[in-house]
C-alpha positions as CSV (number, residue, x, y, z in Angstrom):
1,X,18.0,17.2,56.3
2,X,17.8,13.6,57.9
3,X,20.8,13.0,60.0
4,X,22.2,10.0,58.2
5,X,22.6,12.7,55.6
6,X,24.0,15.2,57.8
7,X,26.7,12.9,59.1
8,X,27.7,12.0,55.5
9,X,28.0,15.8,54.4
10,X,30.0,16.2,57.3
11,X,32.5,13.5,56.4
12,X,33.4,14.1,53.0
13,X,33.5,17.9,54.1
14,X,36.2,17.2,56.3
15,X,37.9,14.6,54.1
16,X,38.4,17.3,51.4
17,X,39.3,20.0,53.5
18,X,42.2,18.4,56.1
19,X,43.4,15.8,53.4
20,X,43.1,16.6,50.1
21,X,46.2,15.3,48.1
22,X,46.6,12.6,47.4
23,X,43.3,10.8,48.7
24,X,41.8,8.5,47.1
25,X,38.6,10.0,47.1
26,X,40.2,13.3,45.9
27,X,41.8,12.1,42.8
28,X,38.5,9.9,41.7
29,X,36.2,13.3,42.5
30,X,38.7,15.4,41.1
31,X,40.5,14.1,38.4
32,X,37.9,11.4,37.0
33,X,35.7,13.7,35.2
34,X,34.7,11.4,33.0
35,X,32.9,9.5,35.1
36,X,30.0,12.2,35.4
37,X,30.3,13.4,32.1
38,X,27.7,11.9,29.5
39,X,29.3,10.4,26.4
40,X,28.8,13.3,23.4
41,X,29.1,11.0,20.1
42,X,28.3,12.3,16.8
43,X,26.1,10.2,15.3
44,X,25.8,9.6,11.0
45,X,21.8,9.2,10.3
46,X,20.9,8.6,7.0
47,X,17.3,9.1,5.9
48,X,15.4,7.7,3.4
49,X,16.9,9.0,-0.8
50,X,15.3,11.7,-2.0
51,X,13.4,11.6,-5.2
52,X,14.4,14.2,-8.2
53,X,12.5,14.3,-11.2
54,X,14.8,15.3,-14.1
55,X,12.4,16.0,-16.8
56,X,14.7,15.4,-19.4
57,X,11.6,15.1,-21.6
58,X,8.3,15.3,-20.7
59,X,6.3,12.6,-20.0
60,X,2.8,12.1,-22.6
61,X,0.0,10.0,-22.0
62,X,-3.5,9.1,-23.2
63,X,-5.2,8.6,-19.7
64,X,-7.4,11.4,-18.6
65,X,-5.8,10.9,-14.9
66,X,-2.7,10.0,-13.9
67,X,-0.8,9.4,-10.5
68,X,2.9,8.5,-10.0
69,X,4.7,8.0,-6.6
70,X,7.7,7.1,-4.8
71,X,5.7,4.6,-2.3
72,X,8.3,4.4,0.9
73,X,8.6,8.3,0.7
74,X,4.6,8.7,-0.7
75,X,6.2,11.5,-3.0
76,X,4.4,12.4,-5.7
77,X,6.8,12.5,-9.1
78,X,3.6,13.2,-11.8
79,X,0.3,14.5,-11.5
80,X,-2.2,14.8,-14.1
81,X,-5.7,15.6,-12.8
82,X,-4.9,13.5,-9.9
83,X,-8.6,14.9,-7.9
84,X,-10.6,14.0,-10.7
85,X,-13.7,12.1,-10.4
86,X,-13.8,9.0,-12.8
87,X,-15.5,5.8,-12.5
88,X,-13.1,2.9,-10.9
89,X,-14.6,0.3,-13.0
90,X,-13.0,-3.2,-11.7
91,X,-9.7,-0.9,-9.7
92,X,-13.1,-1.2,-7.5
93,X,-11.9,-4.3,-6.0
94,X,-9.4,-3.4,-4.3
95,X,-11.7,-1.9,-1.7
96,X,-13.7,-4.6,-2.0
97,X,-10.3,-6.7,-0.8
98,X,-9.4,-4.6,1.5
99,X,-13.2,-5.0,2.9
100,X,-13.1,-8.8,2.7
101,X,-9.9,-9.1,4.6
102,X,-11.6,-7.0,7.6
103,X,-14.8,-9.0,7.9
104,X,-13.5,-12.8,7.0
105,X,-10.6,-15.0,7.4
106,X,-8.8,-16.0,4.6
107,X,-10.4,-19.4,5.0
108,X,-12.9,-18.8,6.1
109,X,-15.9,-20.6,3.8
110,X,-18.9,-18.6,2.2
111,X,-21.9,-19.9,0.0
112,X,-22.2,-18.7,-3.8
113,X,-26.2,-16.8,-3.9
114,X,-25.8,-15.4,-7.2
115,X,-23.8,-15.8,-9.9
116,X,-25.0,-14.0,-13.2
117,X,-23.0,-10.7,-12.9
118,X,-22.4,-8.6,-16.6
119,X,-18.6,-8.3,-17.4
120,X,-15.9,-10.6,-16.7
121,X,-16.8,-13.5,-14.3
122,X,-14.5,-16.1,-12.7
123,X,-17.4,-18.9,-13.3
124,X,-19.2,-19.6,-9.8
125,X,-21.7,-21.7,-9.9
126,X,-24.8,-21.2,-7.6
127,X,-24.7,-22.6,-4.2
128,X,-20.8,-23.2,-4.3
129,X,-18.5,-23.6,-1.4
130,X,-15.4,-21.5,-1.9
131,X,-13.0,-20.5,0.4
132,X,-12.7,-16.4,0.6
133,X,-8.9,-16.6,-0.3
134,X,-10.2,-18.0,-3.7
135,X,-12.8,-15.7,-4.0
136,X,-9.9,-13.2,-3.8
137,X,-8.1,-14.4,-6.2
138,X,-11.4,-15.0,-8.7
139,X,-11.6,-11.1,-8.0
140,X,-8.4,-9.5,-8.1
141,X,-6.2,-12.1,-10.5
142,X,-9.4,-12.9,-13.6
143,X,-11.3,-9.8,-12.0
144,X,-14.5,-11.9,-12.0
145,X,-17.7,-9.8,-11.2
146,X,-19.1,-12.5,-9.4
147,X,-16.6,-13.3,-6.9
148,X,-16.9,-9.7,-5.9
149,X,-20.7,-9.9,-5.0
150,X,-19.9,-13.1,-3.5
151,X,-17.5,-11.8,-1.1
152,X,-20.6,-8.9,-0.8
153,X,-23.1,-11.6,-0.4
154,X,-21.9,-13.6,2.1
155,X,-22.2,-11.0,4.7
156,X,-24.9,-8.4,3.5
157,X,-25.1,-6.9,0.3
158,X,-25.7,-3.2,2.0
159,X,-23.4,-3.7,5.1
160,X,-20.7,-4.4,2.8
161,X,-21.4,-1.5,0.6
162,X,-21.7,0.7,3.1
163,X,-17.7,-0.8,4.9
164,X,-16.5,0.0,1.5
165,X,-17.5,3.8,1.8
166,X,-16.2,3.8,5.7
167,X,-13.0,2.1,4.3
168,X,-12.5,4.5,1.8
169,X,-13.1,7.3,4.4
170,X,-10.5,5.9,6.7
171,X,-7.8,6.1,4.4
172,X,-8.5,9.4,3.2
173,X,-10.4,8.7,0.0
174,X,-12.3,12.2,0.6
175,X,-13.3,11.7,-3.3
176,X,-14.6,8.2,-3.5
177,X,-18.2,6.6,-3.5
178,X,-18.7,3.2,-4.2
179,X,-22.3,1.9,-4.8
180,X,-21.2,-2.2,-5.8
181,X,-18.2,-4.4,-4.9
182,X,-17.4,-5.3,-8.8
183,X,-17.1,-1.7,-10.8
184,X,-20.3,-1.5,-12.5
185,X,-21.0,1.8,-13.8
186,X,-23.1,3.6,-11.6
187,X,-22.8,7.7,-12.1
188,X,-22.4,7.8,-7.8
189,X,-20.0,5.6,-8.0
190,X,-16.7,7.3,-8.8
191,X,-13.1,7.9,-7.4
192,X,-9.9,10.1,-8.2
193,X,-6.4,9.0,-9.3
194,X,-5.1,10.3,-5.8
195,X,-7.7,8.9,-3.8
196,X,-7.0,5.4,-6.0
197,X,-3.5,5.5,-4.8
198,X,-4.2,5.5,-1.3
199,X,-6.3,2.3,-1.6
200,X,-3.6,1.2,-3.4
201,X,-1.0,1.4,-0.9
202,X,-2.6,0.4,1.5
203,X,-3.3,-3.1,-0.5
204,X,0.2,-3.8,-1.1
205,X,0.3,-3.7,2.9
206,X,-1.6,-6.9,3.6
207,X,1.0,-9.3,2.4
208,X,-1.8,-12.2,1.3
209,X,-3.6,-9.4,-1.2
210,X,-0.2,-8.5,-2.5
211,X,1.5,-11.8,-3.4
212,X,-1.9,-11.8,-4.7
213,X,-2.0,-9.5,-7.5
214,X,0.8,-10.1,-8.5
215,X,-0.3,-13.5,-9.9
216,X,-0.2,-14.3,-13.5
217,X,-2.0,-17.6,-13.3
218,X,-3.6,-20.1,-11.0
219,X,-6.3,-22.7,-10.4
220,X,-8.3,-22.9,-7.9
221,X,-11.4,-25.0,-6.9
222,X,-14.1,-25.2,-4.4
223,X,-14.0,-26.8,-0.7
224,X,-15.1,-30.6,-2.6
225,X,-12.6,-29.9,-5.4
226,X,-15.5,-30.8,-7.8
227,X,-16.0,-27.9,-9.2
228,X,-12.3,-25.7,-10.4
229,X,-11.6,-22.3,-11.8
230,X,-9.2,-21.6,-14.4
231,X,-7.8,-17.9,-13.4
232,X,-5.4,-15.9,-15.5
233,X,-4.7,-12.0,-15.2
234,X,-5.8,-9.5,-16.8
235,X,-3.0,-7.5,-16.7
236,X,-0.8,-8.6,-19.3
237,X,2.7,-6.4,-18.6
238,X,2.3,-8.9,-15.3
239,X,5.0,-11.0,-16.3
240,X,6.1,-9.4,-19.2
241,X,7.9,-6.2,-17.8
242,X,10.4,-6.7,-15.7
243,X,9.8,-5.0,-12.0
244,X,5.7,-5.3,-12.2
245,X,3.7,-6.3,-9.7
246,X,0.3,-6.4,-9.9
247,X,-1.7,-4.3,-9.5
248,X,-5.5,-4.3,-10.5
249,X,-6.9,-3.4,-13.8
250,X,-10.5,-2.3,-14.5
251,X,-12.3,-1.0,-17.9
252,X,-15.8,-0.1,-18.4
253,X,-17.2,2.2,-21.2
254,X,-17.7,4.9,-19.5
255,X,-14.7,4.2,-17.5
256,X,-12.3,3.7,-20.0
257,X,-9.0,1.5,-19.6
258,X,-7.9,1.8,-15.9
259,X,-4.3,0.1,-14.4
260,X,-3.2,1.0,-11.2
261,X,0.6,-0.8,-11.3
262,X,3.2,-1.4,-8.6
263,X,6.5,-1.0,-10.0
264,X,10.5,-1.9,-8.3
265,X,13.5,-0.2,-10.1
266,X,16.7,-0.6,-8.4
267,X,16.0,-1.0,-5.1
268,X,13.1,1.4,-5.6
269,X,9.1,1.7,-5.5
270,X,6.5,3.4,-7.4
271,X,2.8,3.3,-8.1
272,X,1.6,4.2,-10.9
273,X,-2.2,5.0,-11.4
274,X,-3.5,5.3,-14.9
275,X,-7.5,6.4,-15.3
276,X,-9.5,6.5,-18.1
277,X,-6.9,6.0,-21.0
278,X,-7.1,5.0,-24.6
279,X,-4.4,1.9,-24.0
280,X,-3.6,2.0,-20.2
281,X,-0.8,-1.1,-21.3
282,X,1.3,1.8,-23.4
283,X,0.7,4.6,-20.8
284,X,1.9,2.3,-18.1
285,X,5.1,1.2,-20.6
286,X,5.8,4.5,-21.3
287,X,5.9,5.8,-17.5
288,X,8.1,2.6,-16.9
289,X,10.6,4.1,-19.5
290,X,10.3,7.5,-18.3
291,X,11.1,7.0,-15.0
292,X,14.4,4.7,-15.8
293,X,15.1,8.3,-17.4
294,X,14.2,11.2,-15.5
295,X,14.3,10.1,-12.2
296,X,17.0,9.7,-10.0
297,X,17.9,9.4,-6.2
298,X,20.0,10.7,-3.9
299,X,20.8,9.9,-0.8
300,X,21.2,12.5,2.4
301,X,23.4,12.3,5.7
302,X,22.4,14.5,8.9
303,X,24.9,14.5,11.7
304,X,23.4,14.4,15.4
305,X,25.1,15.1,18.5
């Protein structure tokens, strides 16, 4: 022991021992307990309101998959072959988005190589200048074919392709394969109600791709403002029923009608995937209506010392 420390030992040793009442140091040590004591405060912490599903009556749809979610909590309130593999058709682009928003800047400006694409196209003319932000918008609002393999273009068809498959791998899409930006039929190209979710989440992240989708119309135009695109969604509850979103639509033949929907009720948040379904509009009304009446919240205190 070093003698400084010694010598104080020593005083407070003899302080207590030859004068301990009323001392000043005696009463604070003694009687001041509080002053070493750590605070112990019970603490209210509430956590996030748990979803029940009340199945009052069941729930019927036409879609061969089906995925429906609380989004802040990720919990899953219906399932209905939620692994199965289906083709995305244009629910494609959303990867493709995602995709674009990793390699480009929003305005940033890419050349038009090709513009005959089958299926719904925004109207690109070959050899455009067109900002990526409208090219996201010519894909995800009108759900144009070509501004998809523009977006794929600009950097490298197969580079792109193969981002899309590592992006779906990163967020868990252990189901998915993607072969083209647009949602061409391909039979390697397919994905799963779950794994559609994911990529769906994580879209409604990026705060440019979400405000976004959830655009009804808009007009866009090329860097010169010569030549002008006309966009209007496809998704027509967008704007229609109230607490929709967006989200992305997509129909092929082989795919059937696809809508993947982001929904607010109360305060609350759901996706809703619909896959290969005879009228994905009415599956996607009915699950609106059926979770206004089977599902409820409720919310949960803990206590913590």
């Amino acid at each position: 022991m070093k003698p400084k420390s010694v010598l104080l030992f020593l005083f407070f040793t003899a302080l207590f021992l030859f004068n301990p009442g009323d001392s000043y140091f005696y009463s604070f040590f003694a009687f001041n307990k509080t002053a070493f004591q750590k605070e112990n405060k019970v603490k209210e912490m509430t956590i996030h309101p748990v979803v029940s599903v009340l199945n009052t009556y069941p729930l019927y749809l036409t879609a061969e998959g089906a995925y429906i979610l609380d989004l802040p909590s990720y919990t899953p309130i219906f399932e209905k072959n939620v692994n199965e593999h289906l083709f995305p058709a244009s629910t494609t682009k959303i990867i493709t988005a995602l995709v674009a928003c990793d390699v480009y800047n929003p305005d940033q400006v890419v050349t038009v190589k090709r513009t005959q694409q089958p299926g719904q196209v925004m109207g690109l003319v070959e050899g455009e200048q067109i900002t990526v932000e409208n090219l996201l918008y010519g894909a995800l609002v009108h759900s144009g074919n070509d501004a998809a393999y523009a977006l794929a273009d600009a950097y490298g068809f197969d580079k792109f392709i193969d981002l899309m498959n590592k992006k779906a791998a990163s967020l868990g899409m252990i189901n998915s394969h993607f072969k083209n930006p647009a949602g061409l039929d391909d039979m390697d190209q397919t994905t799963t109600p779950f794994d559609l979710a994911l990529a769906s989440r994580e879209l409604l992240k990026n705060k440019l791709l979400s405000k976004i989708v959830s655009t009804k119309e808009i007009i866009i135009s090329d860097v010169d403002y010569k030549i002008f695109h006309t966009l209007t969604n496809v998704n027509k509850l967008l704007g229609e029923t109230q607490g929709i979103g967006g989200l992305k639509t997509g129909y092929t033949d082989k795919a059937g009608e696809n809508l993947v929907s982001f929904y607010k009720k109360n305060g609350h948040q759901f996706l809703i995937v619909i896959m290969k379904s005879e009228d994905r509009f009415a599956d996607t009304t009915s699950v609106v209506k059926w979770l206004s009446e089977n599902v409820e919240y409720s919310e949960v205190s803990l206590y913590q010392q």
